[in-house]
N, C-alpha and C positions, 0 to 999 in steps of 0.2 A: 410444429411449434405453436404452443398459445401465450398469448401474451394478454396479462389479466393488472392495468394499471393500481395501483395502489388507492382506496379511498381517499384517504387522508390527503391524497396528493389536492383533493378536490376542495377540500375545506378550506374555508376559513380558519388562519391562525391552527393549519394544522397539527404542526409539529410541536407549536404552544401543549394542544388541546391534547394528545398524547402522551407527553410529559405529565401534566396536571391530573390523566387517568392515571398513567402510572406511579405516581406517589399515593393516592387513591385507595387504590388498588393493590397495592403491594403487589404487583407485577408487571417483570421487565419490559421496559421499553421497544426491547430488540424485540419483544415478541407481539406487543400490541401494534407496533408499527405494521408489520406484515400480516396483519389479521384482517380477512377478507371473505363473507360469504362467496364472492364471486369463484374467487381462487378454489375455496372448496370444494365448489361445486364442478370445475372444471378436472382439478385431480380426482374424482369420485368415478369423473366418467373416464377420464385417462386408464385408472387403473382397471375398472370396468372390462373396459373395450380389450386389453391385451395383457400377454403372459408378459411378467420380468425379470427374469436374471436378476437384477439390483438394481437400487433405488437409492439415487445419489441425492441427499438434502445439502443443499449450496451454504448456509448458515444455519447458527444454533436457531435465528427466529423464527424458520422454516418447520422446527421440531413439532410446533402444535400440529401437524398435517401427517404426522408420522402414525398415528392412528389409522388411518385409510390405508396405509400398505399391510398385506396378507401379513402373517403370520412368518410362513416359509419362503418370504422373500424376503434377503440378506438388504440392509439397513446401511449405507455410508454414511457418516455425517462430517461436512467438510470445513475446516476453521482457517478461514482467509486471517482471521487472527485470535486470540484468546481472549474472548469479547471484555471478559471479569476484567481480564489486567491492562487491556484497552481502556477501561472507563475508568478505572483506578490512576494511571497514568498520567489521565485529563484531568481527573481530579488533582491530582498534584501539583499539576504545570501550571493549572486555574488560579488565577490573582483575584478573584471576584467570589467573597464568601458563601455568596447565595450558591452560586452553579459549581462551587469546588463540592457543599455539600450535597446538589444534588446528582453530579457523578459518582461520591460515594456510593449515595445509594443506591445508584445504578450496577454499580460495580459488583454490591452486597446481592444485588434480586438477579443479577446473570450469575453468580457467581453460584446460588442454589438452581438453577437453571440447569447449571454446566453440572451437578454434581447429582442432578435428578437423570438427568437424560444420558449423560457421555458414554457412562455403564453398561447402558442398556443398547446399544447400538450394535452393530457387527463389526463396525471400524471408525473410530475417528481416523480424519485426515489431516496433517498439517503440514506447514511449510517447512520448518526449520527444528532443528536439535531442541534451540531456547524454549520455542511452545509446544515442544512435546516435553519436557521437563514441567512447562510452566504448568499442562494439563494434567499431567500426573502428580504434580501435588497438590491439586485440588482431587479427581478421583484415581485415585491408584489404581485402580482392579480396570482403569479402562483401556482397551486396545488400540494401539496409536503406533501408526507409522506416516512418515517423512515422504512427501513429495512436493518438493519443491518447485516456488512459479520459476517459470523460464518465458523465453522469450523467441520470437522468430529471428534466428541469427541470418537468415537468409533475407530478411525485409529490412531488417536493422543491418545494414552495412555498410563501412564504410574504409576507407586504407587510410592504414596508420602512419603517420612521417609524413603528411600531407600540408602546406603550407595553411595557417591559421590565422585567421585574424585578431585583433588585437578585442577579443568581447568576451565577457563571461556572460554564462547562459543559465539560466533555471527555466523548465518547464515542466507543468502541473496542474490540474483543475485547481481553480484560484480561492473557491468557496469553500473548498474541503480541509478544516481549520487546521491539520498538521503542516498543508499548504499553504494555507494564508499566513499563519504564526512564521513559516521560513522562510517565504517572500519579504517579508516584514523586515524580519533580522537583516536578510541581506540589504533592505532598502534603510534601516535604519543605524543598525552597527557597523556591518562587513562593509559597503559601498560607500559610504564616505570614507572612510581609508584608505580602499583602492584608489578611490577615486584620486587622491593627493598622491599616491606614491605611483602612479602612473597617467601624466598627465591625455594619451593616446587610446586608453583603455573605456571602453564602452559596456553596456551593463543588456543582454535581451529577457526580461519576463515573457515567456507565451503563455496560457493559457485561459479558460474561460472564466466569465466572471472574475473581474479582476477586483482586489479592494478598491472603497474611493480615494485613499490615504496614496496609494500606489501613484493611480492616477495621474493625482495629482503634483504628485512628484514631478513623474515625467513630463507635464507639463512645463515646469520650472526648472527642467536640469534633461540638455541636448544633450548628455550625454546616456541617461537614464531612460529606457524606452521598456511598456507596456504593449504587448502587442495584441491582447486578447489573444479569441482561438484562430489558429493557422491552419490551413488545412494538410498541410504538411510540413514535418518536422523535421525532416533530413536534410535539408540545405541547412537549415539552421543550428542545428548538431552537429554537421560535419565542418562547419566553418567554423566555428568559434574555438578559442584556445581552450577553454576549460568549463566544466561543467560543478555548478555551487550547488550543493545541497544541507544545509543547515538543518535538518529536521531533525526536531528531538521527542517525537511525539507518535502516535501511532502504532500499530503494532502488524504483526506478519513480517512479509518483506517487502520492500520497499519496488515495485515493478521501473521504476522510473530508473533508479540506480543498473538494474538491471539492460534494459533500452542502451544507456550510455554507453555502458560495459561494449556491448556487441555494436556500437557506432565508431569504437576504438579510440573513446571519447576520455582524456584523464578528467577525474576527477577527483572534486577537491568535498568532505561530505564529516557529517560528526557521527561519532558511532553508532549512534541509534540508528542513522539511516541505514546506517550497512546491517542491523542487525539480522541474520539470517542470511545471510549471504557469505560464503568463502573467502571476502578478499586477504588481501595481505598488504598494511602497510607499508606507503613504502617501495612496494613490487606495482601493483597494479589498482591500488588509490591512494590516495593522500588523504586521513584522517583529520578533522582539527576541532577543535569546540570554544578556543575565544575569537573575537573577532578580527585579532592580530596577527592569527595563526593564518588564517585562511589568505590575509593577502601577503605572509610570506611564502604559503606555496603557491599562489597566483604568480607573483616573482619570480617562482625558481622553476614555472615552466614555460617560461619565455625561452628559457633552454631547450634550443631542440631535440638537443641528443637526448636530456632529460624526459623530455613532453614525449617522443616518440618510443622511449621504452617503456614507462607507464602507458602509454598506448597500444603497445602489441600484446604488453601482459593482460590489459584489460580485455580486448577481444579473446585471447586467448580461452582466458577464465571461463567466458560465458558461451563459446560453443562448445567447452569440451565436461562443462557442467549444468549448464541452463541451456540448451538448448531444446523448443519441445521434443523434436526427433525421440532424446535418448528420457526424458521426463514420462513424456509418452506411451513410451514403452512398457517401462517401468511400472505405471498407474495402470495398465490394461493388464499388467501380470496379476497384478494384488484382486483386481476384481474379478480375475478369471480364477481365480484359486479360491475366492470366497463363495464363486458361483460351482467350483467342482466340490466343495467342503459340504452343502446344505442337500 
């Protein structure tokens, strides 16, 4: 394994200075970010030095490096999400005229990115039904199947019908703005409601990099707690009654939603976050999108008979669909057939 830091990380006003080339420039983002003599030169000698079966690309930004692989060696390129309707999304969500329009055009320069390169590949890869529809109609003629993220059901575990404390939970990296924007919500819409219609009910944020706004919060309100990053999550998942996820933003699938599932953890989440993922309202999560919503089914699993069948159906879901085991398998089939096909 090599590991080849990012420039940009090194700069001043990196991420500015990126941006401001790619409007410039008329070229994506996604792909000047990962633009690296180092990188090159380390892939040059990777492929150099040995034979490959296939040659998996982790994102579209990775595509400028596609060049250096042979000919007659099969091509994956893998979409953690459909980057176009990613930046487009943001662009929507975006209250702030400057940076709605420059996701547009961010959305506009992957978007010919995605219709240059997806073609020509041996397979795209993606998570879910919705971004293989979303990819195909941007390039139709491109080859795309379904393998969906899963989860370690064996490290995520936990028994369902298990006594719970009276907390609702959200965890996530706190800088990652699909993150920050649903931390937000819950600290500013959901959590004062809770907070009145259950005077016993406690609130845990983990993760890194927390907003100041959060914070601050929790400095002002003993019941509202920040906890940065933990080093472990499973005391903290397996105690609390319920798991909040407000997210209406981002795109793939949601790994977080996922974790919960096989902690036999109910959750309470709005549908974008599930997007990609099997559940069923109802059976094994509780959907909600106003802030009303959410602390009526915070309410209704105080019930334990309630909380514990949305519990077992949640586990259930994610070992006998998201587990890597059977994902796994699955993925080493499709590459072993592209490598018996060439």
């Amino acid at each position: 394994v090599d590991f080849v830091p990012l420039p940009s990380d090194a700069w001043r006003w990196g991420r500015h200075r990126i941006a401001l080339n790619s409007l410039l420039r008329r070229r994506a983002y996604d792909e000047l970010w990962l633009r690296s003599r180092e990188y090159r030169r380390v892939v040059t000698e990777r492929i150099a030095r040995g034979a490959y079966d296939v040659v998996h690309i982790d994102t579209i930004g990775l595509m400028q490096y596609a060049d250096l692989v042979p000919p007659d060696v099969p091509v994956v390129l893998d979409h953690h999400n459909i980057e176009s309707h990613l930046w487009a999304r943001r662009g929507m969500n975006s209250t702030d005229a400057l940076r709605s329009r420059f996701f547009a055009t961010q959305a506009d320069l992957v978007r010919k990115l995605e219709e240059r390169v997806c073609g020509a590949v041996d397979l795209n890869v993606v998570c879910s039904d919705t971004d293989r529809e979303r990819l195909l109609d941007i390039v139709p003629e491109a080859k795309v199947e379904i393998v969906p993220n899963g989860v370690d059901v064996e490290f995520f575990d936990a028994p369902a019908g298990a006594e719970r404390a009276p907390r609702v939970i959200f965890v996530g990296t706190l800088d990652w703005y699909p993150n920050t924007a649903a931390v937000r919500r819950i600290a500013h819409d959901i959590w004062p409601l809770l907070r009145v219609a259950d005077e016993r009910i406690e609130c845990d944020i983990i993760g890194g990099n927390p907003p100041a706004d959060l914070v601050e919060l929790a400095e002002r309100d003993d019941r509202f707690h920040v906890h940065g990053f933990v080093d472990d999550i499973h005391p903290w998942l397996e105690s609390a009654l319920c798991y909040l996820c407000p997210i209406r933003d981002g795109g793939g699938t949601k790994l977080k939603i996922l974790d919960a599932l096989a902690m036999s953890k109910a959750i309470v989440a709005d549908p974008i976050a599930c997007e990609g993922i099997e559940v069923t309202d109802g059976v094994d999560i509780l959907l909600a999108e106003a802030p009303e919503a959410y602390v009526e089914h915070v309410m209704r699993l105080k019930n334990a008979d309630v909380r514990t069948g949305i519990e077992r159906a949640a586990r259930k879901l994610a070992v006998d669909r998201y587990s890597f085991r059977s994902i796994g398998r699955d993925f080493h089939a499709l590459l072993e057939g592209l490598h018996r096909n060439e």
